[in-house]
Backbone bond lengths (Angstrom), bond angles and torsions (degrees), N, CA, C in turn:
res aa  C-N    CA-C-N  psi(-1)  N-CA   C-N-CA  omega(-1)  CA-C   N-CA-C  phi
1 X - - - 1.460 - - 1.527 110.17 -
2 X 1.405 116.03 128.77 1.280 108.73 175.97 1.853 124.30 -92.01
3 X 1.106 127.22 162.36 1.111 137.04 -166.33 2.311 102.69 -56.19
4 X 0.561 62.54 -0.44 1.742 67.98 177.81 1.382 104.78 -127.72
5 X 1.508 143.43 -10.24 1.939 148.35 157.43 1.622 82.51 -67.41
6 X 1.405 120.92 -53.04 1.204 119.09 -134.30 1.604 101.82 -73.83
7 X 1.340 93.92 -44.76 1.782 105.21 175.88 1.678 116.15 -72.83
8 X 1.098 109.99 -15.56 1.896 117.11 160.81 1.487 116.81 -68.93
9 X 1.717 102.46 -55.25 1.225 108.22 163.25 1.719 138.72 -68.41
10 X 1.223 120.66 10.78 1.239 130.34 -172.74 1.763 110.86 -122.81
11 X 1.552 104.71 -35.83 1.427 129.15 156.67 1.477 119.38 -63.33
12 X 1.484 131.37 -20.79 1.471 132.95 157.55 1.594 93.50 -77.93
13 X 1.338 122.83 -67.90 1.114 109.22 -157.75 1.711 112.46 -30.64
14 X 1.554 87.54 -72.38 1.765 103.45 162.62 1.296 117.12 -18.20
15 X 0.829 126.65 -46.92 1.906 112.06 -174.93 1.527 97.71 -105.20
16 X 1.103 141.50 20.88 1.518 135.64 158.94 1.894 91.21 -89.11
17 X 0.999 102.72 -42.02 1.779 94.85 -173.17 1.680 102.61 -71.58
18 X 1.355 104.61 -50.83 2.187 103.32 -177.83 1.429 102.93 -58.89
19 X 0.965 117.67 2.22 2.073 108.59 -165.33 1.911 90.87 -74.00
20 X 1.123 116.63 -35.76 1.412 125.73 174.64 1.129 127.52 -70.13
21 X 1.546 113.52 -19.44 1.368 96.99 179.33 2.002 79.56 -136.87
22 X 1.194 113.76 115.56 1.155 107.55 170.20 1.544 131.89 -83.80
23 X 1.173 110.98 -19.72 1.371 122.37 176.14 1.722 111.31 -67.29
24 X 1.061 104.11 3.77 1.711 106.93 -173.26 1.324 92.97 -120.96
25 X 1.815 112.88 138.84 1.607 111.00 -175.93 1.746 97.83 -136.55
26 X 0.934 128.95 150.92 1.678 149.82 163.95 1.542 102.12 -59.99
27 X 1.421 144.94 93.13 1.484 156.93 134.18 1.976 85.18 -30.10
28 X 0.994 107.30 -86.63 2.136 112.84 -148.11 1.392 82.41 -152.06
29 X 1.859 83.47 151.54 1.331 111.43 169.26 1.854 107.27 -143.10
30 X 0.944 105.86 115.66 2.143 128.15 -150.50 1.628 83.83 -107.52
31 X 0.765 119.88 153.46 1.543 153.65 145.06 1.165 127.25 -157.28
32 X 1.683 107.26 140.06 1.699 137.92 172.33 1.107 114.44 -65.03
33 X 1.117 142.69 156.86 1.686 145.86 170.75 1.732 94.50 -72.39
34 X 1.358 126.76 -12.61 1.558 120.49 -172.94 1.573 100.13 -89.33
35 X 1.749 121.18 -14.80 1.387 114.90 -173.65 1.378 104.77 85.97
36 X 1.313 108.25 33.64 1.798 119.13 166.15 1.454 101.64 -96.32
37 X 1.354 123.35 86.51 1.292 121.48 159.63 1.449 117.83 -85.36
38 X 1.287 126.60 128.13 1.128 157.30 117.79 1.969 143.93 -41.51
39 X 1.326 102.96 90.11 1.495 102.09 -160.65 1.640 96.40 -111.15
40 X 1.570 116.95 140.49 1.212 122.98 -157.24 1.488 99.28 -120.77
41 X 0.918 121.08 97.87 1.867 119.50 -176.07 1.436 112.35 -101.86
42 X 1.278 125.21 161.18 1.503 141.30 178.72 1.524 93.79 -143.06
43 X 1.635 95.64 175.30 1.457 109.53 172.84 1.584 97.86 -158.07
44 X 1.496 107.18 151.71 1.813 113.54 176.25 1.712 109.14 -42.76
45 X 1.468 105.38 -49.04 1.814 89.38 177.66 1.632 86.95 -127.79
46 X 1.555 122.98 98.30 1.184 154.18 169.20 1.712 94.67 35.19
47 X 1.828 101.43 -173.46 1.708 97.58 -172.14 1.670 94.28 -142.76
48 X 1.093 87.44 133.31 2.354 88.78 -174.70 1.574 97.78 -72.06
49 X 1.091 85.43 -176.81 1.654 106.67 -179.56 0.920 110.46 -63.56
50 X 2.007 125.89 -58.82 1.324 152.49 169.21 1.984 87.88 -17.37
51 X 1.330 88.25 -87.04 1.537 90.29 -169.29 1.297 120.03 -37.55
52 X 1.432 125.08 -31.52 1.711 112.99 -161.73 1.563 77.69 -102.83
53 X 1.570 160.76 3.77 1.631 123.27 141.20 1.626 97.54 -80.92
54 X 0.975 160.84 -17.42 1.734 141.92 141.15 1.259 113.43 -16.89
55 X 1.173 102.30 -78.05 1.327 112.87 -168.44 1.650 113.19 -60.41
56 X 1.230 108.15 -27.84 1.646 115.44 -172.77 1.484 94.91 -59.21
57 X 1.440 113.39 -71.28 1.676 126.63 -163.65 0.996 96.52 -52.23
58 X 1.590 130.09 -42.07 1.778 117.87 -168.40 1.345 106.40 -63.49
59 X 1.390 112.21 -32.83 1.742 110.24 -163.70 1.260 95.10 -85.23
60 X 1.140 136.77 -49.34 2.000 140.69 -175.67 1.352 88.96 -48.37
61 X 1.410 133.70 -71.26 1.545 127.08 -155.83 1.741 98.42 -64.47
62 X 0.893 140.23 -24.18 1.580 126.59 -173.05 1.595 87.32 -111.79
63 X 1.328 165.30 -15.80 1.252 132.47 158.52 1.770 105.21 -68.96
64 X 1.648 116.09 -45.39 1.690 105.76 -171.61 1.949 102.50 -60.81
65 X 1.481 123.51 -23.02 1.203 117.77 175.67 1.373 121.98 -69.66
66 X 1.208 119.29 -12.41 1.546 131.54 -173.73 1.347 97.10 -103.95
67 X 1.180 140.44 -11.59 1.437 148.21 -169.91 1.325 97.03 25.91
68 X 1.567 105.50 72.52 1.736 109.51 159.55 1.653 121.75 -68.30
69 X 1.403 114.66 -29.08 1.159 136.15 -176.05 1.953 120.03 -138.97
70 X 1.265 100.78 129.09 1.408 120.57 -152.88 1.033 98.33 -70.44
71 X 1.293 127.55 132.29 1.598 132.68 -179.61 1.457 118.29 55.82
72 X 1.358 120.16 32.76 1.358 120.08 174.00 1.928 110.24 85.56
73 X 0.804 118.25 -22.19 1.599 131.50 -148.95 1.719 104.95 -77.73
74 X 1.939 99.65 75.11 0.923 121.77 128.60 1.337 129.01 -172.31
75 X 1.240 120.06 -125.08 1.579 104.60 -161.62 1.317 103.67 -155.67
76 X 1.720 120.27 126.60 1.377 116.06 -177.33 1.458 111.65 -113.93
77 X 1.492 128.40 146.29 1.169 145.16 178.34 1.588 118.75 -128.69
78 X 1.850 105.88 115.28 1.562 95.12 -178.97 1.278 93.74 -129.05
79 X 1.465 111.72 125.60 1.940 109.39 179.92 1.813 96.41 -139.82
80 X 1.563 97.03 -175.66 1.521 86.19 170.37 1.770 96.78 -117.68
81 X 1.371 124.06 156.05 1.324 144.79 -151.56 1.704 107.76 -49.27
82 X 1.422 103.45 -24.64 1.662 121.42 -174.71 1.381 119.12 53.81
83 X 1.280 137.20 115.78 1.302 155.33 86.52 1.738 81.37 125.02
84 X 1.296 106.22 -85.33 1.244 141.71 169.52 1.813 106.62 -9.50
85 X 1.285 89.13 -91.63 1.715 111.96 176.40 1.399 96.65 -22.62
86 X 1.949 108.60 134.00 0.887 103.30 149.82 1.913 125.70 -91.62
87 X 1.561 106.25 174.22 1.485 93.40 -179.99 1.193 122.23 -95.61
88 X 1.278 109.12 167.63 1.814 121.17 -160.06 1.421 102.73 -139.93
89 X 1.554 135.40 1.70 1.323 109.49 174.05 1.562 92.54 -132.11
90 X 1.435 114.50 176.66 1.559 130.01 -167.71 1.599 88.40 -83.66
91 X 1.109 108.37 -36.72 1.738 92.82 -171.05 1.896 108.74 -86.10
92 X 1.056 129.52 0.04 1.392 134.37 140.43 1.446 128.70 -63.52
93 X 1.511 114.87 -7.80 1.396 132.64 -169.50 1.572 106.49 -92.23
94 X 1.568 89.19 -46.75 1.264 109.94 -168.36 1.306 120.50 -56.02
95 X 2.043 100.28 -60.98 1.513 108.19 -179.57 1.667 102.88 -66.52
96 X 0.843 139.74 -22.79 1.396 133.81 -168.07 1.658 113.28 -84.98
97 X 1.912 113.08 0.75 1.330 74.90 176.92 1.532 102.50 -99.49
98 X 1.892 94.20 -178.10 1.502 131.22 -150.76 1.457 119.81 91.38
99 X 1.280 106.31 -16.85 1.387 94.81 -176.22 1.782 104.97 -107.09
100 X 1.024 113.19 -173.32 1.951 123.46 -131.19 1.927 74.51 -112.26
101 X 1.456 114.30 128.63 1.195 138.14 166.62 1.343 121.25 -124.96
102 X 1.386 112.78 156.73 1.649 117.74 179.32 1.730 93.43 -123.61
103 X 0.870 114.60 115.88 1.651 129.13 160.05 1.400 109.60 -98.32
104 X 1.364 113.30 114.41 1.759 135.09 151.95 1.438 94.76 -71.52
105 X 1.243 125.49 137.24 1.309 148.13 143.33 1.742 137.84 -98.07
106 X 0.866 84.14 118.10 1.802 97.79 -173.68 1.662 102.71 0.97
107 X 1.157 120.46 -63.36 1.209 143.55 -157.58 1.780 111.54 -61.52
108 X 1.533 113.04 -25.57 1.216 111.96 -177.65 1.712 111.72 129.33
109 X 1.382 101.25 -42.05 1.775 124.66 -173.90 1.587 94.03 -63.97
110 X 1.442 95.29 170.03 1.834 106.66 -163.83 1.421 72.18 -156.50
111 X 1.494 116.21 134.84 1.404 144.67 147.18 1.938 109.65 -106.69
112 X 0.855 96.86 130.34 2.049 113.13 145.62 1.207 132.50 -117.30
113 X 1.462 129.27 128.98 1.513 135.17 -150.90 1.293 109.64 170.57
114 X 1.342 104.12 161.77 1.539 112.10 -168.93 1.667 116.93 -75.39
115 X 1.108 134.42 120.86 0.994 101.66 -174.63 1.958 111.08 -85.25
116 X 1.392 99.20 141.43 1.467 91.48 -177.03 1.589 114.36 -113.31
117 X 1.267 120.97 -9.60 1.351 125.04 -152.07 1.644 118.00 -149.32
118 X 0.797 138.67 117.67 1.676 133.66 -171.30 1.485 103.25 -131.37
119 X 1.829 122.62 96.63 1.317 119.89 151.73 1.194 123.90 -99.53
120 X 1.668 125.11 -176.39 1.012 133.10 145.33 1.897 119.89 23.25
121 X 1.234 107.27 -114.71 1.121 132.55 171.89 1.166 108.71 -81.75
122 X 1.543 149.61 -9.89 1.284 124.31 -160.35 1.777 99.00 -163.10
123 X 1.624 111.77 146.92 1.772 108.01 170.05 1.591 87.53 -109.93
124 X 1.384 93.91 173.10 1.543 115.94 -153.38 1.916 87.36 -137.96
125 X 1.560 126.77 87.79 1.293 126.40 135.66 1.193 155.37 -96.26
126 X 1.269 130.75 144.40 1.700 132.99 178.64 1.113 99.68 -98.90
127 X 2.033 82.99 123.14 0.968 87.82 -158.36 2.075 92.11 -124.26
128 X 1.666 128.01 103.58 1.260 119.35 153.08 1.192 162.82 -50.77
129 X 1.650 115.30 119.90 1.789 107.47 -147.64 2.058 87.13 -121.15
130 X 1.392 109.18 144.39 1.706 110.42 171.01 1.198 108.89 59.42
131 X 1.184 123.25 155.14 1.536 139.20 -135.99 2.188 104.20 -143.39
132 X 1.434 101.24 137.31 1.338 93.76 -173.08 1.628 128.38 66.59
133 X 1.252 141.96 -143.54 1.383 143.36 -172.93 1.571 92.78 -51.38
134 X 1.377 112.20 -51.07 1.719 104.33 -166.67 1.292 112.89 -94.42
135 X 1.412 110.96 36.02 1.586 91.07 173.57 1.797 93.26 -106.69
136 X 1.957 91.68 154.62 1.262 120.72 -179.65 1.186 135.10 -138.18
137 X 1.137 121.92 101.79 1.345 134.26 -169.52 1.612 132.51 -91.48
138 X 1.514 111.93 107.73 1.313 114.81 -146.07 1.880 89.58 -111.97
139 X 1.090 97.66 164.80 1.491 121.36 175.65 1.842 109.14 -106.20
140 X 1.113 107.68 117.84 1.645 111.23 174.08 0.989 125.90 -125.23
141 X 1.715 125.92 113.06 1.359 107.14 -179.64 2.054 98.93 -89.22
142 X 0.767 87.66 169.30 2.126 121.14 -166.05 1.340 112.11 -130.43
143 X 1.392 113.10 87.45 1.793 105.66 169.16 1.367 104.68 -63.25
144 X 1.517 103.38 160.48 1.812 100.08 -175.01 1.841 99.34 -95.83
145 X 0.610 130.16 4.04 1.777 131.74 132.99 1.070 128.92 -73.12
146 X 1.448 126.95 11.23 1.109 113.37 143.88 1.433 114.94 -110.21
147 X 1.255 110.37 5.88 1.828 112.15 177.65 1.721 125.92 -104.10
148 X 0.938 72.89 142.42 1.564 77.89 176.94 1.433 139.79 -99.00
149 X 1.170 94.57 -36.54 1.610 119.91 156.63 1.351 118.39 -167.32
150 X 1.403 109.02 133.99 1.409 131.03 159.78 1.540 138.09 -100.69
151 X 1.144 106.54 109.74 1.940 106.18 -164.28 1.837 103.83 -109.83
152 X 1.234 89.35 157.37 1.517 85.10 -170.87 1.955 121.30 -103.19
153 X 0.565 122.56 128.95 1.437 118.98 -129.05 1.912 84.65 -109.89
154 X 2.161 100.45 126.17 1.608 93.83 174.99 1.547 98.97 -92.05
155 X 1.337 107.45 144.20 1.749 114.67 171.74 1.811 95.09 -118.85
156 X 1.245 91.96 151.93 1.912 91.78 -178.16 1.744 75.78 -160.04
C-alpha cells in the first residue's frame, strides 16, 4: 500500500468513527514513511481533549483490526490544528467568524480584520487602517483564490 492507499484508507476509517458525532470534522490527515500518522480535528464550537483520545482509540482499534501494519508498528496522533495553524476548510471559516484574522494573499499583501462574514467563494472583513481622527475602517470582501492563508489572530 502506498502512502496515499494508506491515507484513503485511514480517512474512511475516520469518518466511520465522526458519523457519531457530527459536529467534529477531519482538517488533515499527514503521515511519515515511519507510520506516524497525525490526524488534525476541529469541531463547530471547538473539540476537547476528551474527544480527540475517543476518537484516537476508535481509530487505533479499527486500523490494528484491518492489520494495515504488521505487529502494530505505528503511531497514532489526534489533536486539533492549534492556534497557530492556519485554516483550510469553509467550515473553519465559519466557526471563526467575529474573531480578528490575518489573511496573506496570493499576491504578497497581509490584511488584519475582523472577520465578519463567510460565503460561497469569498469572506467579507473589516478591516482598520490609522489611529485617532485618521483612523479608517473599511470592509473587504477576499475571494479564497486570492488567499493564501488565513490565521486566526488572539487579541487580549
Amino acid at each position: 500500500m502506498t502512502i496515499d492507499e494508506q491515507i484513503q484508507q485511514i480517512e474512511q476509517f475516520l469518518q466511520q468513527v465522526l458519523e457519531a458525532t457530527p459536529e467534529y470534522f477531519c482538517v488533515s490527515v499527514k503521515m511519515k514513511p515511519t507510520h506516524n500518522i497525525k490526524i488534525y480535528l476541529d469541531g463547530d464550537n471547538g473539540i476537547t481533549i476528551e474527544a480527540c483520545v475517543k476518537i484516537n482509540r476508535q481509530l487505533y482499534k479499527l486500523i490494528e483490526a484491518f492489520a494495515m501494519y504488521p505487529e502494530g508498528e505505528f503511531s497514532l496522533e489526534v489533536s486539533s490544528p492549534g492556534l497557530g495553524e492556519p485554516l483550510k476548510l469553509h467550515r473553519q471559516y465559519t466557526k471563526n467568524i467575529g474573531r480578528f484574522v490575518e489573511v496573506a494573499f496570493t499576491d504578497g499583501t497581509v490584511k488584519e480584520g475582523k472577520l465578519l462574514e463567510v460565503l460561497e467563494n469569498e469572506i467579507l472583513i473589516e478591516h482598520t487602517e490609522g489611529k485617532g481622527k485618521k483612523m479608517v475602517v473599511n470592509q473587504i470582501i477576499v475571494p479564497f483564490v486570492n488567499i493564501k492563508t488565513t490565521t486566526v489572530q488572539v487579541k487580549f
